[in-house]
C-alpha positions as CSV (number, residue, x, y, z in Angstrom):
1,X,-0.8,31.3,27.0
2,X,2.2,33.2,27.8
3,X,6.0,33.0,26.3
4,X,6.9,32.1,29.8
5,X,4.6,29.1,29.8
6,X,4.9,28.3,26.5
7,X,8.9,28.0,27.3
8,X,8.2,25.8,29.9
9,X,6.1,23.5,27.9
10,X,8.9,23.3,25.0
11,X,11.6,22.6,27.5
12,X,9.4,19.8,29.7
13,X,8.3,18.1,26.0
14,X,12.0,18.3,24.6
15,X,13.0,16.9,28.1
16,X,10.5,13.8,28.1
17,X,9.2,15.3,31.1
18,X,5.6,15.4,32.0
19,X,3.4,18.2,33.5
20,X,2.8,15.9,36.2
21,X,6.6,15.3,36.7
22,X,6.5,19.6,37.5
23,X,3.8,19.8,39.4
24,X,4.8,16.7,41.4
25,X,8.5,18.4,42.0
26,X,6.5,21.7,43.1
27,X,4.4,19.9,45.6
28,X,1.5,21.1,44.0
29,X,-1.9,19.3,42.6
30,X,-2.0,18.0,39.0
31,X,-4.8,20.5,37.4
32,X,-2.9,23.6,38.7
33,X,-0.8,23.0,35.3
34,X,-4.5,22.8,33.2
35,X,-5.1,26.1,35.6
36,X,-1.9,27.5,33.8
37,X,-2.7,26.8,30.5
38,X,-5.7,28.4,30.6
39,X,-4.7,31.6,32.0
40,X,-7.2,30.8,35.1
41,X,-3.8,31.0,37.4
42,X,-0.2,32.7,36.9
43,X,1.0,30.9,40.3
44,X,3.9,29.7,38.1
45,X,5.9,32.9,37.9
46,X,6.4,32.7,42.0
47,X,7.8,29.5,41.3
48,X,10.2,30.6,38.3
49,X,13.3,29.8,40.5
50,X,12.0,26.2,41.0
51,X,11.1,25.4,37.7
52,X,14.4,26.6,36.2
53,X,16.2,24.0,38.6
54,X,13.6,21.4,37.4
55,X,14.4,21.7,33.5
56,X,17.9,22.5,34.4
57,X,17.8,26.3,32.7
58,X,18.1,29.9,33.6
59,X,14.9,31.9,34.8
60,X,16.2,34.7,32.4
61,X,15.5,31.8,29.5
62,X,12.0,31.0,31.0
63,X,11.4,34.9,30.8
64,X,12.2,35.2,26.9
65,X,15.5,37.3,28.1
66,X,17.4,35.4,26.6
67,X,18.2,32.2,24.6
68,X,20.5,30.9,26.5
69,X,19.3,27.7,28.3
70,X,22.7,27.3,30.7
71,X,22.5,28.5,34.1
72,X,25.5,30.9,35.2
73,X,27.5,29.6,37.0
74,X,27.5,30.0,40.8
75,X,30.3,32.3,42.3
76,X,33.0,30.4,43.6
77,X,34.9,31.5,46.4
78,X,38.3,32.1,46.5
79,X,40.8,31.5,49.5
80,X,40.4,35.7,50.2
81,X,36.9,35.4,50.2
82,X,36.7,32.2,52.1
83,X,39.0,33.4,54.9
84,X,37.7,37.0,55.2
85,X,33.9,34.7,55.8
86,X,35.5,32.6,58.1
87,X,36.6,35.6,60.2
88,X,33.2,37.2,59.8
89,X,31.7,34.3,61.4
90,X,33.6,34.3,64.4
């Protein structure tokens, strides 16, 4: 099993999440996650981006790049920005 799983195992159990809860969230079957564990199937690095929303962390943590769980913060827009799209979509 890989650190990428293996965080995504730690985060689901310290969550009270199941695998099922993940898979079910994906829209995916239930022994895809057995599939995982095994090494039989990597699917879940396409579906990094999903899987961070689900636990509520970064993809960098999922990917051992860091261990910080947050997110970053989206990029706000600003009244300059917001205007200048506003006349962009005109």
């Amino acid at each position: 099993m890989d650190a990428i799983l293996e965080r995504i195992i730690q985060e689901l159990r310290g969550q009270g999440k199941r695998q099922k809860d993940l898979t079910d969230f994906l829209g995916l079957t239930h022994n895809i996650f057995g599939n995982w564990k095994s090494g039989r199937n990597t699917s879940y690095k396409k579906y990094l981006h999903a899987i961070s929303d689900f636990l509520g962390v970064s993809v960098e943590y999922l990917r051992g790049e860091t261990d910080e769980k947050e997110k970053a913060p989206s990029p706000s827009v600003d009244g300059e920005n917001a205007k200048y799209n506003e006349l962009m979509s005109l």
